[in-house]
C-alpha positions as CSV (number, residue, x, y, z in Angstrom):
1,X,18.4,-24.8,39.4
2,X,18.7,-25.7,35.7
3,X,15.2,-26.2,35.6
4,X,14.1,-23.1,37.1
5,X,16.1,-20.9,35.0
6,X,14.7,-22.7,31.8
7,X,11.3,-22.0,33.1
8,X,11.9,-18.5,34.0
9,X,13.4,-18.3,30.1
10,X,10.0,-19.5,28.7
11,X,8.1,-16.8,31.1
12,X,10.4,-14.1,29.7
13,X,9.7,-15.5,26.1
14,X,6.0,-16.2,26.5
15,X,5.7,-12.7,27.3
16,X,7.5,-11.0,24.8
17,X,5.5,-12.9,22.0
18,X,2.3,-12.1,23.7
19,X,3.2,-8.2,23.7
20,X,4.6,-8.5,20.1
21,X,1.1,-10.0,19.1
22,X,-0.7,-7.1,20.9
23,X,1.1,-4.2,20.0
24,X,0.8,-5.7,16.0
25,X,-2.7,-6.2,16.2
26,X,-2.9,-2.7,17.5
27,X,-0.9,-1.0,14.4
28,X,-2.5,-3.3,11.7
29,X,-3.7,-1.7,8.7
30,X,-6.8,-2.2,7.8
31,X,-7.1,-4.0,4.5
32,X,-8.2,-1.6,1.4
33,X,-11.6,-3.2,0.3
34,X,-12.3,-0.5,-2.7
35,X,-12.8,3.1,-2.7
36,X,-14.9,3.0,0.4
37,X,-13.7,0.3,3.6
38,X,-16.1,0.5,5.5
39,X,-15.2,-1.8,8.6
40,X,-17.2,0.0,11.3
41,X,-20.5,-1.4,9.1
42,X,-22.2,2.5,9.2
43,X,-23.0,2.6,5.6
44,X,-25.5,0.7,3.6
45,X,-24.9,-1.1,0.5
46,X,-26.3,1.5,-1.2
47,X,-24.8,4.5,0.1
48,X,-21.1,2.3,0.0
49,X,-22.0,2.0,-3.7
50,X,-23.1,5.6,-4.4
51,X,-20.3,7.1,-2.8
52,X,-17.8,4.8,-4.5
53,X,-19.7,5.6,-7.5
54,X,-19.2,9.3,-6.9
55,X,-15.0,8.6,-6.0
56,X,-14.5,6.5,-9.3
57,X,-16.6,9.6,-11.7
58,X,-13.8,11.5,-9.8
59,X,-11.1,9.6,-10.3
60,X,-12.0,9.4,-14.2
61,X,-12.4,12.8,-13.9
62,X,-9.3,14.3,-12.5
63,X,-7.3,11.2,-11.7
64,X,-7.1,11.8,-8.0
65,X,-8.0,8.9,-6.2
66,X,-10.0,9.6,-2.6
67,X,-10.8,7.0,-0.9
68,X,-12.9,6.5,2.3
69,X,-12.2,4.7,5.0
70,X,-14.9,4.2,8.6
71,X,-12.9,1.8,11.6
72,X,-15.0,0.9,15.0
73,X,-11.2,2.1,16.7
74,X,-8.5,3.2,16.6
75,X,-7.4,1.4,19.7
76,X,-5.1,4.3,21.3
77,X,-3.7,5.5,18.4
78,X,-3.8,9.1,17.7
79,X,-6.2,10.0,14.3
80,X,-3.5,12.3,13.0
81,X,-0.8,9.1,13.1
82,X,-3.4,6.5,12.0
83,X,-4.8,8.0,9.2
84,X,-1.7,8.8,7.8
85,X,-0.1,5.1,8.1
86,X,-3.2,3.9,6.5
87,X,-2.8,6.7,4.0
88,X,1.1,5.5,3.1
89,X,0.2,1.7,3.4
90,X,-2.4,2.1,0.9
91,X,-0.3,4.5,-1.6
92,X,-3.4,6.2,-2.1
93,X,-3.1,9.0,-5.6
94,X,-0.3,8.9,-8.3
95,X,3.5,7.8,-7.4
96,X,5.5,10.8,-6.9
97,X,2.5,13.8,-7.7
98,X,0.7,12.4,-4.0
99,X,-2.9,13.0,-5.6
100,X,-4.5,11.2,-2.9
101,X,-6.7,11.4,0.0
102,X,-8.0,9.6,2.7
103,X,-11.1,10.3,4.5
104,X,-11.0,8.6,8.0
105,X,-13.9,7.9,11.0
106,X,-13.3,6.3,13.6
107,X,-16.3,5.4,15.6
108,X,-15.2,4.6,19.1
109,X,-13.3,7.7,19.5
110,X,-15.7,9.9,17.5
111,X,-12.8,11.3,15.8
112,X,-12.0,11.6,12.1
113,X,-9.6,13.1,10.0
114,X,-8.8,14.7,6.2
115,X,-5.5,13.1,5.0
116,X,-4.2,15.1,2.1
117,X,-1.6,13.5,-0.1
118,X,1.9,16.1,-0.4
119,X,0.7,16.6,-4.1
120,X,-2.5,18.1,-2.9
121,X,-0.8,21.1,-0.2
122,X,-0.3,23.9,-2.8
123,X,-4.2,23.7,-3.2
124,X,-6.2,22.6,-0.4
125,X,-4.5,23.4,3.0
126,X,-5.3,21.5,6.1
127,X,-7.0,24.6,7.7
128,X,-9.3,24.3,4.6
129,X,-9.8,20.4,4.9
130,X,-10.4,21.0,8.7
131,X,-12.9,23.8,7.9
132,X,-14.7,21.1,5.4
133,X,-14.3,18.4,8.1
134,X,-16.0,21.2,10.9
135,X,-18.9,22.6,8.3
136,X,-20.0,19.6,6.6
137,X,-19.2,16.7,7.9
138,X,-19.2,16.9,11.7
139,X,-22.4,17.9,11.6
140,X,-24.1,15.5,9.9
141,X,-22.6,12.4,12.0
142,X,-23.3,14.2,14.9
143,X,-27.1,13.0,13.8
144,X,-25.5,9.8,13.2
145,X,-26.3,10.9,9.6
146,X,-22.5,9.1,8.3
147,X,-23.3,9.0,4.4
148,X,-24.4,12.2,4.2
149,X,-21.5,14.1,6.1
150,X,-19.2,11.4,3.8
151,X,-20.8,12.6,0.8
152,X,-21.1,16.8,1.8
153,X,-17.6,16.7,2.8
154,X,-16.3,14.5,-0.3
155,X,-18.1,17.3,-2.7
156,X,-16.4,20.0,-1.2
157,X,-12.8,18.5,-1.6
158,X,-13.3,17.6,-5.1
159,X,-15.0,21.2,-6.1
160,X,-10.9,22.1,-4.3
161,X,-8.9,19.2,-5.6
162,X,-9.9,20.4,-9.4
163,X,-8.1,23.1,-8.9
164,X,-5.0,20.7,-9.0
165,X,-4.9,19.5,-12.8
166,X,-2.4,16.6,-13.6
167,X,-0.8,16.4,-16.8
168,X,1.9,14.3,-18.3
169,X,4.3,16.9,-17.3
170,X,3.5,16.2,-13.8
171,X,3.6,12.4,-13.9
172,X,6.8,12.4,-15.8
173,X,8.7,15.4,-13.6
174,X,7.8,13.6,-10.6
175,X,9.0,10.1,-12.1
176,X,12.7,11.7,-12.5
């Protein structure tokens, strides 16, 4: 009877690891490789380099960091709740103005998403990042076309995040 029980006890435990492994490789982040991660493979080296190129001008520019990000799945996981876990893991924009965003495709489940960091609501709304999302990037990856619709949409969020200037006041108010 001992025997049995101790048995049953190493089922019970064998299959709570397992499920603990499962559901953690299901929620891992992926890891942030530059300004573009680019895990499903759709972009060549030089459209990953031109686009990152184009974020780090930005960055220098307006000091809003955007990065991109292209997964094969999401494995389940809503876009809406991924993107935005990857968004916080990665601490994407300046601490405390949120001057970040994350562009997100994920192949499998031909879905993709706008993240906009907190900082960024007074000035770009997510009607308005769903509308560049619908107009200029959709399209294009409908034709399988990724580095363009990266690219179209990216140029429209920047020509909207410039409308959020950062200044020293900013970065010192939000450090208080």
């Amino acid at each position: 009877m001992d025997v049995r029980r101790r048995s049953e006890g190493c089922g019970v435990l064998l299959l709570l690891v397992t499920a603990v492994l499962i559901l953690g490789a299901c929620s891992r982040t992926p890891k942030l490789e530059g300004r573009v991660t680019d895990t499903a493979h759709v972009l060549s080296g030089i459209e990953n380099d031109r686009i990152s190129h184009m974020l780090a001008t930005y960055e220098l520019e307006t000091s809003h960091q955007l990065a991109v990000l292209t997964v094969p799945s999401i494995d389940g996981e809503s876009i809406e709740s991924f993107s935005l876990r990857v968004a916080n893991d990665w601490g994407l924009g300046q601490k405390g103005v949120n001057n970040g965003i994350l562009v997100i495709l994920s192949m499998r489940e031909r879905a993709a998403r706008i993240e906009l960091g907190k900082g960024f609501e007074p000035y770009i709304s997510d009607a308005k990042a769903q509308e560049i999302m619908n107009e200029s990037m959709v399209p294009a990856f409908v034709r399988a076309q990724y580095a363009a619709g990266i690219e179209a949409g990216l140029s429209r969020l920047m020509t909207e995040g410039r409308k959020f200037v950062v200044s020293s006041v900013n970065t010192s108010e939000a450090q208080k």
